[in-house]
C-alpha positions, -999 to +999 in steps of 0.1 A: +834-356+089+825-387+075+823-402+042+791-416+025+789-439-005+753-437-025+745-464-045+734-447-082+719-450-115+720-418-125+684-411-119+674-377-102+653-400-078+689-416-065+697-379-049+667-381-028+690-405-008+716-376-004+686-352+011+676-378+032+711-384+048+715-348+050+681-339+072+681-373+090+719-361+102+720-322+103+748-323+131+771-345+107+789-329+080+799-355+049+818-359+019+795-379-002+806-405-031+780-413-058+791-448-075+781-469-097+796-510-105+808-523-134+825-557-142+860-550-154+861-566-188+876-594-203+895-577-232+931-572-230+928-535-255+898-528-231+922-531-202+951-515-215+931-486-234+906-478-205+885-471-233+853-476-213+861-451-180+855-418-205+825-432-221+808-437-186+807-399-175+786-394-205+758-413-192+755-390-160+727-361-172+735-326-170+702-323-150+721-351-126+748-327-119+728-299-116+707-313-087+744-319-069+752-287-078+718-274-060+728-294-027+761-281-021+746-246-020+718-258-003+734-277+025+766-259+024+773-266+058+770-301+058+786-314+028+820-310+023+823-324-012+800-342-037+815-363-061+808-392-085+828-422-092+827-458-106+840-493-090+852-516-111+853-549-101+832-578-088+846-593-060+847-584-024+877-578-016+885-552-046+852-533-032+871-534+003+899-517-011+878-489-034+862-481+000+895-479+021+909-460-007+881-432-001+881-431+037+841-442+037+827-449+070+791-455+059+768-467+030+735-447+022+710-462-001+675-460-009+653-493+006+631-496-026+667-491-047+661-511-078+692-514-096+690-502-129+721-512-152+735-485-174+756-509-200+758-546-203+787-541-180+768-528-148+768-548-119+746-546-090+762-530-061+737-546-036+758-581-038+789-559-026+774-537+000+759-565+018+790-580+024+812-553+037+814-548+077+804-506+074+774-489+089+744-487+070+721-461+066+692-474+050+665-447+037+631-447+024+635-411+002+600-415-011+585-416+023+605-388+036+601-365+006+562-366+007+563-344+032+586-321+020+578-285+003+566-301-033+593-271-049+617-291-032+608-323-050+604-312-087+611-335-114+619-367-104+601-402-100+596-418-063+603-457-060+568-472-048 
């Protein structure tokens, strides 16, 4: 089994890089990470209170959960667990650590990501994951979904 980390904003578009991973590797079976940066702040009360980590979950969309939702049943057998967390940090080496801490062995992201900040907080994850030694699997979802059943692909803008 192996663990993936997706690079997200929350769109539906950043699950096509799940389905993608998924039919690209149908012998693998993964337990997939959705995350998203932020910059730890520089307030002391912001620190202490973690005021901010409760306020983030509210900016994933029920719609966004109900698309996970619709891959676990979907690809039962290939995904162990789906779940969504947030790195906070900016350097390196704390990045290193959030990724030791989850057991990831690869990175999946979308080649036309665009990173799309959620608060004035949000960093771009691209400055991380390009300096980590891990194996990446690099998708283009639009490409592959074109192809796809259009039922399949309902609801969502493709990156052009």
């Amino acid at each position: 089994m192996k663990t993936a980390l997706i690079t997200t904003d929350f769109r539906i578009a950043s699950t096509e890089v799940l389905e993608t991973l998924l039919l690209e590797h149908p012998e693998e079976t993964f337990r997939v990470i959705f995350f998203h940066a932020f910059k730890l702040s520089d307030s002391i009360s912001d620190l202490l209170l973690l005021t901010r980590r409760s306020r983030d979950y509210e900016v994933v969309s029920d719609i966004f959960y109900e698309r996970l939702n619709k891959y676990k049943a979907d690809y039962s057998q290939q995904l162990h667990s789906i779940g969504i967390e947030y790195f906070y940090g900016s350097t390196v080496a704390a990045f290193k650590n959030f990724m030791e801490a989850r057991s990831v062995d690869c990175i999946a992201h979308d080649a036309c990501y665009k990173f799309n900040p959620l608060s004035k907080h949000s960093i771009d994850p691209k400055y991380l994951i390009d300096r980590v030694s891990c194996e990446m699997l690099v998708f283009d979802a639009s490409i592959s979904t074109k192809n796809r059943n259009p039922s399949t692909i309902e609801n969502h803008q493709l990156c052009y």
